[in-house]
N, C-alpha and C positions, 0 to 999 in steps of 0.2 A: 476432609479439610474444608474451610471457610471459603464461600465462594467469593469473598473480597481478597484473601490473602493470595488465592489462585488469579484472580483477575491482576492484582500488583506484580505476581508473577511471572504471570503472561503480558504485560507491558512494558517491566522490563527485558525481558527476554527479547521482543519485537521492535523494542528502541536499540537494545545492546546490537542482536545481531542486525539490523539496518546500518546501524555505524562500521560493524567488519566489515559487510560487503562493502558499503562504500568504499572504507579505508582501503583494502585490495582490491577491488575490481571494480572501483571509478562510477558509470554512468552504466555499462555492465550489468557490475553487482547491483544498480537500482534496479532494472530491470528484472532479473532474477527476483528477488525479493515481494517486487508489484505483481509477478504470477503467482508466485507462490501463496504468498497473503490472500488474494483472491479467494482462492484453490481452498485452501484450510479455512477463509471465516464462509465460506458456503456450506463448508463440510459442519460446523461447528454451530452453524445458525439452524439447525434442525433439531438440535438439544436446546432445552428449555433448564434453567435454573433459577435460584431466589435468593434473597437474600432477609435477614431476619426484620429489615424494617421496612421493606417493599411489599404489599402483599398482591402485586402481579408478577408473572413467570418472566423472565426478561433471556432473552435468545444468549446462548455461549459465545457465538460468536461478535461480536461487539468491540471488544477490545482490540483485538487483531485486524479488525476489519478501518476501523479508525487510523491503525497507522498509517494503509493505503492514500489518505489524504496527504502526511506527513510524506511519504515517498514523495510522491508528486510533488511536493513545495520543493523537494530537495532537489530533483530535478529540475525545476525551473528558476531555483535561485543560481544554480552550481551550470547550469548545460544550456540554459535558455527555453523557453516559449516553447520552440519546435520541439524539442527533446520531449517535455510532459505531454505533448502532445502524441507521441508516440508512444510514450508509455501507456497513454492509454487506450492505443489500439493494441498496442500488445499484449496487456492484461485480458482486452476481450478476448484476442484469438486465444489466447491460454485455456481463458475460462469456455468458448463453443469446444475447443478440441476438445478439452478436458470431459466434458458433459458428452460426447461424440464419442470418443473414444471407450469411456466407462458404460452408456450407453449401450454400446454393441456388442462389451464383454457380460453384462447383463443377459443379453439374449442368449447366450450357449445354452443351450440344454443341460439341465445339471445330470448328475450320473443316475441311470436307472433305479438303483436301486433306491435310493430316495436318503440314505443316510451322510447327505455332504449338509451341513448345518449351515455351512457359509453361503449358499446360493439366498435363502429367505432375506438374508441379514444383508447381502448386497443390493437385493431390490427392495427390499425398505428403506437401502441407504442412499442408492446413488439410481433411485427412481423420482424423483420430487416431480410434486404437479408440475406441467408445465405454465399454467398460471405465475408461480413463485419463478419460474426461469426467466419468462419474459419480464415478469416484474421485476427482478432482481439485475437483467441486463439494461432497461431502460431507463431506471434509477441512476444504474452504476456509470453510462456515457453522458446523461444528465450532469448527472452532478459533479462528477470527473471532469467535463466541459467549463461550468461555473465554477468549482476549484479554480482551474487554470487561468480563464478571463478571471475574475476577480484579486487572485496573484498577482497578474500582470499587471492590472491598474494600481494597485495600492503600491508595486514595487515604482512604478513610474512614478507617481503620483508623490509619493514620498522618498524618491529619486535613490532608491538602495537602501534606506535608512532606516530603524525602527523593527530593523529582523524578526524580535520576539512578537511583537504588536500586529504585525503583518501576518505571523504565523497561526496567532494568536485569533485572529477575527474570520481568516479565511477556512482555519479549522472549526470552531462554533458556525458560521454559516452554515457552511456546509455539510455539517454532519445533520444539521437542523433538516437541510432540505432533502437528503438523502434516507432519513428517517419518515418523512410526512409523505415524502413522493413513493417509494417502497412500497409504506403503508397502506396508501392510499388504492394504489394499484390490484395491490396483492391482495386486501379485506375489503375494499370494496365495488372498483371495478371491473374488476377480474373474475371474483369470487362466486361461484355458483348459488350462495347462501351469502349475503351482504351482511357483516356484521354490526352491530348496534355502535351508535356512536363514542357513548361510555366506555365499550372496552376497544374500540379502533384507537380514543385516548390514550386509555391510560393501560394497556398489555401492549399493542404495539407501534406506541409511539413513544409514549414518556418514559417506559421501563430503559429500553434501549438509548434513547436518548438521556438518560442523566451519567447511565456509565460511560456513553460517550464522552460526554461534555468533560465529566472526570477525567478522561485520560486526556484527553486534549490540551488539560492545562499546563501538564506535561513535557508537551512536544517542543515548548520553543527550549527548553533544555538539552533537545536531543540537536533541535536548528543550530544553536551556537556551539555546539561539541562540533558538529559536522562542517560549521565554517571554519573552526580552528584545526579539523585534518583536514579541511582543503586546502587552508595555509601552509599546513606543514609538509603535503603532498607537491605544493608547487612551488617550495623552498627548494636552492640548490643542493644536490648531494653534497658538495665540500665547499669550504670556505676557506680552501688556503689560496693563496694569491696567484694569479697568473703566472707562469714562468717563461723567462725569453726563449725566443727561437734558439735553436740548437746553431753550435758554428760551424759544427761539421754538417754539411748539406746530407739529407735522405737519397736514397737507394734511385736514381733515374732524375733528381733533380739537378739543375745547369749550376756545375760549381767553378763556372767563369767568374771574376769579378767584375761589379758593377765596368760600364765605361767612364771611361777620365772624360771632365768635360774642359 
């Protein structure tokens, strides 16, 4: 299949289900979601794919990883400041445990005899330099941080107003800085072999960065669906009218009448 049809698919998928969790499970379901995403665009960003008018390798995960900014706005439009804030401590613990946990399932000894095929394939998979770990968590509280401050100011700034525009500049920021800082980290000062400037451009900066940007444009589609279940989430269940107190007094209540004045 086309690796653009797959990326549309995988944006919608990451928009639609962002909006369920929301829809049942509030501030929650974001939560949940911001591990998760984490967790699958790290697993994802180790695959390398193309596309036929690109002619550098551009990481799989990208898509997915970009909604993570879209969480966080939703969080701090819908729960407040502090709320994003936590999401994005929580995303990290997800992602050390995660990296800790798989880590130390890694080291089992595979079976003696040598015919379990899954052991190579685990530690290919869920061994990554740790150069790309650290760069990939110090990127991630970076720019998670700047998301949030820069939310904040433009919500204040433009006093609630202007939702899509708002969503709109703090995703392009951001995904910009998250891209160049990454990169930067990861291929050049990290990197035991510093890579040439040409391809730190244009394989791990611009590649990743324009399907960013693509799905970005996106998001404030997904911003206004998700203020309209939050309206509907904090609508009352029923709309028939109050009804008077009962005449016949409940079960321990004083069915003296009032006194004569």
């Amino acid at each position: 299949m086309n690796a653009l049809w797959i990326a549309m698919i995988m944006g919608i998928m990451a928009g639609g289900s962002l909006m369920l969790l929301f829809r049942y499970g509030g501030k929650s379901g974001l939560y949940v979601y911001l591990a998760v995403a984490i967790q699958a665009s790290n697993l994802q960003v180790l695959k390398q794919t193309f596309v036929s008018f690109w002619a550098y390798p551009i990481p799989a995960g990208s898509v997915v990883f970009a909604s993570v900014f879209l969480c966080n706005d939703l969080l701090q439009e819908f729960y407040g400041k502090q709320a994003a804030v936590r999401g994005i401590w929580l995303g990290f613990a997800s992602q050390l445990l995660f990296t800790v946990f798989v880590g130390l399932g890694v080291m089992y000894p595979p079976y003696p005899d040598g015919t379990d095929p899954m052991h190579q394939a685990m530690v290919l998979l869920f061994t990554p330099a740790w150069r790309l770990f650290v760069a990939s968590v110090v990127a991630y509280l970076v720019c998670q941080y700047f998301n949030t401050g820069l939310y904040f100011v433009l919500r204040r700034m433009l006093k609630g107003r202007y939702l899509g525009a708002r969503n709109w500049i703090t995703a392009c920021s951001s995904n910009i800085l998250d891209q160049v800082f990454f990169s930067f980290l990861a291929w050049k000062i990290l990197a035991p072999v510093p890579v040439d400037g040409q391809t730190l451009l244009w394989t791990y900066m611009m590649g990743p960065f324009w399907v960013r940007l693509a799905v970005s444009q996106t998001h404030f589609l997904w911003m206004y669906l998700a203020k309209w279940l939050y309206l509907r989430m904090k609508r009352p269940c029923s709309t028939l009218p109050t009804l008077p107190p009962p005449l016949i007094p409940a079960c321990g209540e004083d069915a003296s009448p009032p006194p004569m004045v």
